[in-house]
PDBQT receptor file of N, H, CA, C and O in Angstrom, charges set to zero:
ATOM      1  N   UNK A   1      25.954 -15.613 -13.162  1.00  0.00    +0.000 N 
ATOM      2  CA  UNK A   1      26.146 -14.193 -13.029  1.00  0.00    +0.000 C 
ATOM      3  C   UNK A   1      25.273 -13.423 -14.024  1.00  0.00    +0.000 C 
ATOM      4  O   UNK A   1      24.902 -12.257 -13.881  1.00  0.00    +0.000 OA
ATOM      5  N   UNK A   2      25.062 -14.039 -14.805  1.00  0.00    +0.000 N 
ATOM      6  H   UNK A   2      25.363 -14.985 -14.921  1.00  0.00    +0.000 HD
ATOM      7  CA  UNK A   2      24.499 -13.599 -16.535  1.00  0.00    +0.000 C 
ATOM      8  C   UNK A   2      22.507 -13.140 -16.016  1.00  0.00    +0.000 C 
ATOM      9  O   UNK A   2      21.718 -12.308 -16.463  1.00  0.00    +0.000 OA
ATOM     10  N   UNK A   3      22.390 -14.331 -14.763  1.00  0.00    +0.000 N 
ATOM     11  H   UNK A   3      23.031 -15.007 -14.400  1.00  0.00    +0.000 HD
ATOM     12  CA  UNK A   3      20.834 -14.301 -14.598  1.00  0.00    +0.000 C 
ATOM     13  C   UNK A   3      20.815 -12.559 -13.303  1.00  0.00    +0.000 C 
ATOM     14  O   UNK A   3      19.791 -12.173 -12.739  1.00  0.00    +0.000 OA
ATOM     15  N   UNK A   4      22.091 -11.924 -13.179  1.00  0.00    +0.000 N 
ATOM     16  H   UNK A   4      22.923 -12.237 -13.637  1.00  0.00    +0.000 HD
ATOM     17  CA  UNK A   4      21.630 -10.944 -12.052  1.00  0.00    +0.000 C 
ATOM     18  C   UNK A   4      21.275  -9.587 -13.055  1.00  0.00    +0.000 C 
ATOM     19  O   UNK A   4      20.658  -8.599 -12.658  1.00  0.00    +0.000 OA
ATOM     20  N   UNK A   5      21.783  -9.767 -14.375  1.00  0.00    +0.000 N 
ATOM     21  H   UNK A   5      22.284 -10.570 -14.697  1.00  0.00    +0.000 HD
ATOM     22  CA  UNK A   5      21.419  -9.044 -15.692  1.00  0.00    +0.000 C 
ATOM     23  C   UNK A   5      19.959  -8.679 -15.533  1.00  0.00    +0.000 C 
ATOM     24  O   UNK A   5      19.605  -7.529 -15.791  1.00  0.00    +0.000 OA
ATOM     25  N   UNK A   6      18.879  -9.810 -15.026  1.00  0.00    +0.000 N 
ATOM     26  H   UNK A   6      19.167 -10.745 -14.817  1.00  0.00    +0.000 HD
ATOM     27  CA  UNK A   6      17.334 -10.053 -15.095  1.00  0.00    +0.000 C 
ATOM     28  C   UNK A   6      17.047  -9.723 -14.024  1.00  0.00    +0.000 C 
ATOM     29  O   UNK A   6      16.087  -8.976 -13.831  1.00  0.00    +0.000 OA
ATOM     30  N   UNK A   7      17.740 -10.154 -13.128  1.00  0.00    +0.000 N 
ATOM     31  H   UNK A   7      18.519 -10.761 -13.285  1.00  0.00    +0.000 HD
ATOM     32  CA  UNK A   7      16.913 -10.291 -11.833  1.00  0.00    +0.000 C 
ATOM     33  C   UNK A   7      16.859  -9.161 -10.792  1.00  0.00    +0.000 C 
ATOM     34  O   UNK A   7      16.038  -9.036  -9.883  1.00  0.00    +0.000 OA
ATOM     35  N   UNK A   8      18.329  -8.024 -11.233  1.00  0.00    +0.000 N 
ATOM     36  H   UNK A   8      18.996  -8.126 -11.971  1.00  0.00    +0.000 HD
ATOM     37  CA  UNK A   8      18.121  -6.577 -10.839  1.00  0.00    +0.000 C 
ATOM     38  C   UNK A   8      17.070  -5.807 -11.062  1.00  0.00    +0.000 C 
ATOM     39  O   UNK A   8      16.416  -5.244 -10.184  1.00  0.00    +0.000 OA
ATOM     40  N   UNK A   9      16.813  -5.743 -12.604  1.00  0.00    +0.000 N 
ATOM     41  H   UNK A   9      17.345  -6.200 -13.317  1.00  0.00    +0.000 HD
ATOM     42  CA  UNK A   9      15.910  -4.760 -13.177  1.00  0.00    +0.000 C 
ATOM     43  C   UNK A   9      14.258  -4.953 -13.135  1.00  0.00    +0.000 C 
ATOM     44  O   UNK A   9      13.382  -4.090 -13.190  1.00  0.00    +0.000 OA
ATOM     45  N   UNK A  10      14.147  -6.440 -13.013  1.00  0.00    +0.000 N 
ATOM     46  H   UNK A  10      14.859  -7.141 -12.968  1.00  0.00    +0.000 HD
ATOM     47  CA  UNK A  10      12.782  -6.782 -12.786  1.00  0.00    +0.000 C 
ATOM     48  C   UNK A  10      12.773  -6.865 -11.071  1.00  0.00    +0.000 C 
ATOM     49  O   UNK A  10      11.669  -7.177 -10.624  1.00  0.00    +0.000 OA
ATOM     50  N   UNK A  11      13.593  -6.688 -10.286  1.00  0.00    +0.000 N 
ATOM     51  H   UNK A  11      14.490  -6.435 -10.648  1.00  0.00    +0.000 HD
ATOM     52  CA  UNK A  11      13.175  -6.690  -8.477  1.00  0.00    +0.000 C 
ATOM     53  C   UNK A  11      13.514  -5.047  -8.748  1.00  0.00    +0.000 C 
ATOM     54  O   UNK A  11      12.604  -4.570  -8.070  1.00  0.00    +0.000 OA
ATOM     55  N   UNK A  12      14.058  -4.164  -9.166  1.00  0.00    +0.000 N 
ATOM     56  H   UNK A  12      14.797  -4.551  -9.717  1.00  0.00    +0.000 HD
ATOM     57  CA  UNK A  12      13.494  -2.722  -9.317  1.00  0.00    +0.000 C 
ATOM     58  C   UNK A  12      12.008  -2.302  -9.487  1.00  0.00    +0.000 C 
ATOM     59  O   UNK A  12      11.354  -1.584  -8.730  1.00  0.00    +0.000 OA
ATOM     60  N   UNK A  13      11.485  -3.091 -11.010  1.00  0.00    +0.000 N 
ATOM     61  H   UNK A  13      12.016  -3.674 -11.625  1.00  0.00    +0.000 HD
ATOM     62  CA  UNK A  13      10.441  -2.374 -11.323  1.00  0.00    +0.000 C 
ATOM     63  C   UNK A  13       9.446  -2.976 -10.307  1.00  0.00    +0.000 C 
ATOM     64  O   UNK A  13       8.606  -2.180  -9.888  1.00  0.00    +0.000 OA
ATOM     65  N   UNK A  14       9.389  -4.255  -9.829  1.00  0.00    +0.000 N 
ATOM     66  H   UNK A  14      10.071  -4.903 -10.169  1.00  0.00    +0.000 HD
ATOM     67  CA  UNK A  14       8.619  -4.516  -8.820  1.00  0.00    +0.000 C 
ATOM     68  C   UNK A  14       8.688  -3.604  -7.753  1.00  0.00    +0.000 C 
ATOM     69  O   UNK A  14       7.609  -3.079  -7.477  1.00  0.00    +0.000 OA
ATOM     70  N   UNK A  15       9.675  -3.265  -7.064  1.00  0.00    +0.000 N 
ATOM     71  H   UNK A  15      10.552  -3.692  -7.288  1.00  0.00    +0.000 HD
ATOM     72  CA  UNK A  15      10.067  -2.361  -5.792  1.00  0.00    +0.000 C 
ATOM     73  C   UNK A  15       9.111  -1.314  -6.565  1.00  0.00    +0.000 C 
ATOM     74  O   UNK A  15       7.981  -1.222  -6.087  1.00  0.00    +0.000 OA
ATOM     75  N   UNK A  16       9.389  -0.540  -7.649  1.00  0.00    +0.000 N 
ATOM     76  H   UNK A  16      10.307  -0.615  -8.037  1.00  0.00    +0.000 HD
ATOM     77  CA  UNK A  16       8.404   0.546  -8.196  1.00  0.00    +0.000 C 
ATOM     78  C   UNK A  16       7.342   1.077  -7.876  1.00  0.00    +0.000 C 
ATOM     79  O   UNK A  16       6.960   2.116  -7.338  1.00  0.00    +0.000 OA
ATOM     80  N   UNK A  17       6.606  -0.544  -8.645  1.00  0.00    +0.000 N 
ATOM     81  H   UNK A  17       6.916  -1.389  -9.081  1.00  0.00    +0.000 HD
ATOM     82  CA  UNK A  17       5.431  -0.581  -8.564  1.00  0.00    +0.000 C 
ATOM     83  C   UNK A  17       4.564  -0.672  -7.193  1.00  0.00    +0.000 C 
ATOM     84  O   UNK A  17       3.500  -0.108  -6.940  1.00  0.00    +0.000 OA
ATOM     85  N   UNK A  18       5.336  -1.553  -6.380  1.00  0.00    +0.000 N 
ATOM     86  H   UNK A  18       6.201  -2.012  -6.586  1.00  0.00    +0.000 HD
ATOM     87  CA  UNK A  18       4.776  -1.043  -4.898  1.00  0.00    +0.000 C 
ATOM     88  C   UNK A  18       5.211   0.033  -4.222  1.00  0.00    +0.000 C 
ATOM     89  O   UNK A  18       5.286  -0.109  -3.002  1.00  0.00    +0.000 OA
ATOM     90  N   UNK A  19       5.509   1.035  -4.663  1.00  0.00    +0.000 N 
ATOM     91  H   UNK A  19       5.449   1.151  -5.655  1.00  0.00    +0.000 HD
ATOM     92  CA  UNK A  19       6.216   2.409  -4.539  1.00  0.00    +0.000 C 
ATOM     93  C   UNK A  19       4.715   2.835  -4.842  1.00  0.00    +0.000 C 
ATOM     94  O   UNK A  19       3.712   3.125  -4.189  1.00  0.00    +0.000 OA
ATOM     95  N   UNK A  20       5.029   2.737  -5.965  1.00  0.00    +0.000 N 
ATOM     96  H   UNK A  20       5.844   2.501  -6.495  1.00  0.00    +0.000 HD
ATOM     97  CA  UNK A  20       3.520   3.630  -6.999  1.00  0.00    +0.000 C 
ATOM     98  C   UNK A  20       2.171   3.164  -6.527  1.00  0.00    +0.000 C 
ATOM     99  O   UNK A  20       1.259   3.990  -6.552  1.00  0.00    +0.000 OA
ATOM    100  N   UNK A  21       1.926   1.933  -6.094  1.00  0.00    +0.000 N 
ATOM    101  H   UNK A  21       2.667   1.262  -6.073  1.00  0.00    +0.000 HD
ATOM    102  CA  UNK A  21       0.389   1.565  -5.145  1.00  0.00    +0.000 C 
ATOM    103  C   UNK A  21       0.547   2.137  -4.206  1.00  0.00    +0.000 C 
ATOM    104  O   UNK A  21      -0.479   2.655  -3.765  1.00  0.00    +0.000 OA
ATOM    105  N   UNK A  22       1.750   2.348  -3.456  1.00  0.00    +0.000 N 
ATOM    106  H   UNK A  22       2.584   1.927  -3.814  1.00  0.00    +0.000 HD
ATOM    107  CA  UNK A  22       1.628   3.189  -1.921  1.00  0.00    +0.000 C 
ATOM    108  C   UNK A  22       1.489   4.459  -1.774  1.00  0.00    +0.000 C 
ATOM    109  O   UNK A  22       0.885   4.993  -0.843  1.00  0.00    +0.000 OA
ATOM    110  N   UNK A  23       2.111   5.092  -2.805  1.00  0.00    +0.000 N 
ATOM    111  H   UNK A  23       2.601   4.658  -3.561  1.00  0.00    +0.000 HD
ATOM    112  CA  UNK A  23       1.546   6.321  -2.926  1.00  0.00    +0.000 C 
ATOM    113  C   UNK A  23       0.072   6.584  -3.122  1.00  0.00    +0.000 C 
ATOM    114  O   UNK A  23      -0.586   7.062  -2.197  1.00  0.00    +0.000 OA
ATOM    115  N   UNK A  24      -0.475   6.291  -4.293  1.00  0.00    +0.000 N 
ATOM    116  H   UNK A  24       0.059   5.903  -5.044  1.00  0.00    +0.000 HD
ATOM    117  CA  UNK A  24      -1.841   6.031  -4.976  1.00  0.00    +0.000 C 
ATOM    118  C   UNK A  24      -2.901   6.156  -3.391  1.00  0.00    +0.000 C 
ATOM    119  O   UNK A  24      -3.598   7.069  -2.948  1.00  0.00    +0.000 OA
ATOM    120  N   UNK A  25      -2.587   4.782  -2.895  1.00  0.00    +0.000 N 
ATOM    121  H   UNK A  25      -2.021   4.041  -3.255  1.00  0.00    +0.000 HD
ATOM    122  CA  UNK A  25      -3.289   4.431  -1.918  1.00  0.00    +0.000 C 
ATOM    123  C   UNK A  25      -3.394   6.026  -1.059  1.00  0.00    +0.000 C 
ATOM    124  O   UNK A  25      -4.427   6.605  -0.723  1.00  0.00    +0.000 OA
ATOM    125  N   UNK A  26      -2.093   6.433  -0.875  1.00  0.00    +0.000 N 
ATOM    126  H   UNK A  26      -1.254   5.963  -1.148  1.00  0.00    +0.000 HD
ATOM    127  CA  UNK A  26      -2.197   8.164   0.415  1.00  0.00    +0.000 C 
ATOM    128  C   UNK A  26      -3.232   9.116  -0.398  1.00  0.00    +0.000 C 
ATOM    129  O   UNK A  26      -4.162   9.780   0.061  1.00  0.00    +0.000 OA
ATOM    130  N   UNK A  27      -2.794   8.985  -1.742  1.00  0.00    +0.000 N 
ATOM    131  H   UNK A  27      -2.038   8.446  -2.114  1.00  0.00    +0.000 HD
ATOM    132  CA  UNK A  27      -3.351  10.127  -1.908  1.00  0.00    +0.000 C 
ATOM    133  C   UNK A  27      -4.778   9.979  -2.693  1.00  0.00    +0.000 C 
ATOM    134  O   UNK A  27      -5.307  10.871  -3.357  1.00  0.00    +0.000 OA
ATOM    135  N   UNK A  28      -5.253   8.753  -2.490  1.00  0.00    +0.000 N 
ATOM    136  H   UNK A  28      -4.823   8.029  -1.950  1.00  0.00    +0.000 HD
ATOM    137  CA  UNK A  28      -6.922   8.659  -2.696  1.00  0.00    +0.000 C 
ATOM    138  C   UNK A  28      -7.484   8.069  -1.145  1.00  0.00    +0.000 C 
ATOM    139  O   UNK A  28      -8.637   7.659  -1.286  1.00  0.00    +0.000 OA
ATOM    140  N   UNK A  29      -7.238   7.991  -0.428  1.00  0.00    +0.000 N 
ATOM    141  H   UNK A  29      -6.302   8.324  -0.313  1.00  0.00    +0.000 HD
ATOM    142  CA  UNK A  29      -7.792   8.336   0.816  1.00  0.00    +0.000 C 
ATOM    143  C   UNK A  29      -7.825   6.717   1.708  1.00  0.00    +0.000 C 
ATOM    144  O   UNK A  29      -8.665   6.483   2.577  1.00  0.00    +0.000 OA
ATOM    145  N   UNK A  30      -7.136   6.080   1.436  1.00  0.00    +0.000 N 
ATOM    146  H   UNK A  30      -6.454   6.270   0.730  1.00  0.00    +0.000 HD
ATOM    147  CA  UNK A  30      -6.917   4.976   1.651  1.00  0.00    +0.000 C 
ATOM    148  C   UNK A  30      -6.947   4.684   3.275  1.00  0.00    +0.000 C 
ATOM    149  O   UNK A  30      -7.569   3.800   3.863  1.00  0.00    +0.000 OA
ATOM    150  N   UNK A  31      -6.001   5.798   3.866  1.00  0.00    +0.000 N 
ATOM    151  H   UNK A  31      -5.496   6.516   3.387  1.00  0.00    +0.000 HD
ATOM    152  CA  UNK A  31      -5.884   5.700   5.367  1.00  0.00    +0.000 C 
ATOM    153  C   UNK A  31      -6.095   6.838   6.138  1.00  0.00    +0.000 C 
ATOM    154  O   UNK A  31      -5.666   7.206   7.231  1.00  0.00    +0.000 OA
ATOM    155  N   UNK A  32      -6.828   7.294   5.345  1.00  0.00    +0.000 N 
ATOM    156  H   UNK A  32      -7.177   6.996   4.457  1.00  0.00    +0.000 HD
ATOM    157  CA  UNK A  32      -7.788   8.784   6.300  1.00  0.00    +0.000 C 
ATOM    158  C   UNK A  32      -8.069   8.672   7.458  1.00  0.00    +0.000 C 
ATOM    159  O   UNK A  32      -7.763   9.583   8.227  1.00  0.00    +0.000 OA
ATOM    160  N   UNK A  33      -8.776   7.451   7.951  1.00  0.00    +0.000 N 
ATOM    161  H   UNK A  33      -9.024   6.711   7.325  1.00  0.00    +0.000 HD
ATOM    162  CA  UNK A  33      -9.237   7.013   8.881  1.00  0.00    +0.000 C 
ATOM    163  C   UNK A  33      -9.232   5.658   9.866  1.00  0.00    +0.000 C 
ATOM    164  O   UNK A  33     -10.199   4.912  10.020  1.00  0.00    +0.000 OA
ATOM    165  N   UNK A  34      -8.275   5.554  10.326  1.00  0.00    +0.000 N 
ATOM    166  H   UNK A  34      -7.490   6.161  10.201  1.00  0.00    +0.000 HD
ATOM    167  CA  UNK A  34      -7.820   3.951  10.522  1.00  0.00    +0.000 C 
ATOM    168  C   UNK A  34      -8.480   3.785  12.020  1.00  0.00    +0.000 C 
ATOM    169  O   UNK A  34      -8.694   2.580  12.153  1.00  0.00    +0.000 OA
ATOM    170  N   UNK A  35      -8.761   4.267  12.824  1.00  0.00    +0.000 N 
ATOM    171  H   UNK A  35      -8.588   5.246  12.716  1.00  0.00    +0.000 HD
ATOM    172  CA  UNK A  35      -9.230   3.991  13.974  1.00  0.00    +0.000 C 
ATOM    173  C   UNK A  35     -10.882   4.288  13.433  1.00  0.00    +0.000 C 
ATOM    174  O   UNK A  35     -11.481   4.052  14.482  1.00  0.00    +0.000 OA
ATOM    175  N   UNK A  36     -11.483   4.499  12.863  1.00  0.00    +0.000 N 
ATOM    176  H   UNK A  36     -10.997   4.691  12.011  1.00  0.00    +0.000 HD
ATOM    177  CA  UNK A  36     -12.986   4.876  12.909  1.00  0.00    +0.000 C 
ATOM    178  C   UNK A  36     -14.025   3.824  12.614  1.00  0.00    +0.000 C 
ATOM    179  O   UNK A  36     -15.183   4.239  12.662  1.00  0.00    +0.000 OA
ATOM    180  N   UNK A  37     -13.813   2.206  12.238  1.00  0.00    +0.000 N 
ATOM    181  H   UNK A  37     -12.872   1.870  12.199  1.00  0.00    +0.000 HD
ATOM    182  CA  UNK A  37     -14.493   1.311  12.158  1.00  0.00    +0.000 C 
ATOM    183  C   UNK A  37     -14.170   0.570  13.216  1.00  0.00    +0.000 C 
ATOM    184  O   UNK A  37     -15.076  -0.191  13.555  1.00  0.00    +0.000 OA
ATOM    185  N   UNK A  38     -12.872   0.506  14.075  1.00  0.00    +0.000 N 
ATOM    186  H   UNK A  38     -12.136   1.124  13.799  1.00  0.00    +0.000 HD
ATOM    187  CA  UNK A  38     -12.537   0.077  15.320  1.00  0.00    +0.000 C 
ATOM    188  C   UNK A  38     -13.510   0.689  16.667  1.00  0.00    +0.000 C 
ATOM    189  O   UNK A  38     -14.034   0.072  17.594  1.00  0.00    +0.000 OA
ATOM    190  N   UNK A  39     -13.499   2.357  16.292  1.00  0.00    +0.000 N 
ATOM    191  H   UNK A  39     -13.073   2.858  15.538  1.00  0.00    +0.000 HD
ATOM    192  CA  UNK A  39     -14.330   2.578  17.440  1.00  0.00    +0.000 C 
ATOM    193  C   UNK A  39     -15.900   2.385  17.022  1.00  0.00    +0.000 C 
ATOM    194  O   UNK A  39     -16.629   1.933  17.905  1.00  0.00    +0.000 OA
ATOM    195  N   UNK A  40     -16.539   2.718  15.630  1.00  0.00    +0.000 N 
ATOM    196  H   UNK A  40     -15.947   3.085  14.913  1.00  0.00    +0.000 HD
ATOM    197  CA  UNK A  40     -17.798   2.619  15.233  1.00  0.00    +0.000 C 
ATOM    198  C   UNK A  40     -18.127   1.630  16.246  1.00  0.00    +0.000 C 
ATOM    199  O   UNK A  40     -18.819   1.937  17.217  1.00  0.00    +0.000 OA
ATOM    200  N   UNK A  41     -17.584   0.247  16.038  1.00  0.00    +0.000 N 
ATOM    201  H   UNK A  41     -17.022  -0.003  15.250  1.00  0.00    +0.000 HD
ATOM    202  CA  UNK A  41     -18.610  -0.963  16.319  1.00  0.00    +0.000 C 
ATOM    203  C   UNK A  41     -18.729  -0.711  18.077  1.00  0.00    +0.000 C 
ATOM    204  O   UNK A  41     -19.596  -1.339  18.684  1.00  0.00    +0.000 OA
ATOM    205  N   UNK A  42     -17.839   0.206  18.805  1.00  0.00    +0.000 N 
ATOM    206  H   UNK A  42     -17.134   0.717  18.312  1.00  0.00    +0.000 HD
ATOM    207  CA  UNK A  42     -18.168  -0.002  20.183  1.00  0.00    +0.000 C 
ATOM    208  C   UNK A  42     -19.290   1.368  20.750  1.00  0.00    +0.000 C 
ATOM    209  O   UNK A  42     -19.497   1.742  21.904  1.00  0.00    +0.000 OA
ATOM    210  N   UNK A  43     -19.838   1.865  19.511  1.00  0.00    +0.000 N 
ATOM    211  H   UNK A  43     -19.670   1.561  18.573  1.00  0.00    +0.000 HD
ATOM    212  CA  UNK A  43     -21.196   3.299  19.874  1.00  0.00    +0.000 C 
ATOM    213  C   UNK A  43     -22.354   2.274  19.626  1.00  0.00    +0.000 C 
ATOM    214  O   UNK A  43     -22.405   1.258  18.933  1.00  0.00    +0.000 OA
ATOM    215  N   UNK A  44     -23.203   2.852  20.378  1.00  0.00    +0.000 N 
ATOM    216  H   UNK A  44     -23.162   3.678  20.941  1.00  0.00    +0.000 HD
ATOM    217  CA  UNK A  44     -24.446   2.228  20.358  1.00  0.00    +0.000 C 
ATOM    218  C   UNK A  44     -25.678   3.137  19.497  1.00  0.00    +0.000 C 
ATOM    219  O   UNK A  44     -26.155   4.092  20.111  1.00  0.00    +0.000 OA
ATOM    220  N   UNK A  45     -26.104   2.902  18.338  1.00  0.00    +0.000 N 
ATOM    221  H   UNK A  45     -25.717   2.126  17.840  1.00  0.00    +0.000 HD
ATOM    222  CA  UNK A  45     -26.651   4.329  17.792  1.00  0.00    +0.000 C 
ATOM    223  C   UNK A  45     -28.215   3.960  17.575  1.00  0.00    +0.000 C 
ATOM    224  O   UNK A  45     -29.034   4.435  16.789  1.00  0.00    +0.000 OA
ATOM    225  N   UNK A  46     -28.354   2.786  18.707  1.00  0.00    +0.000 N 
ATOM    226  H   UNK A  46     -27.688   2.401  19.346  1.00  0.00    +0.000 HD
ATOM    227  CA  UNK A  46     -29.813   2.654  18.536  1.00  0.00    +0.000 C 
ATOM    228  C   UNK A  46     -31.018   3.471  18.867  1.00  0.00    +0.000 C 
ATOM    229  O   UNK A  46     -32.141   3.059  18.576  1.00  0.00    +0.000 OA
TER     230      UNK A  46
């Protein structure tokens, strides 16, 4: 019981921290554009 003392607070700050990359990621432009290398490769721009 003694080990859920540890194992709460460190599976929090983990949960956090991928909190805090997912944000990061929106708001530096991470997924601006998710269809635009899918369609790139099917234009022909020769």
């Amino acid at each position: 019981m003694n080990v859920l003392l540890y194992l709460v607070p460190v599976a929090l700050l983990l949960g956090g921290l991928g909190l805090a990359a997912f944000v990061w990621a929106l708001r530096s432009g991470q997924f601006d554009d998710p269809d635009g290398a899918a369609e790139r490769i099917l234009l022909d721009d020769d």
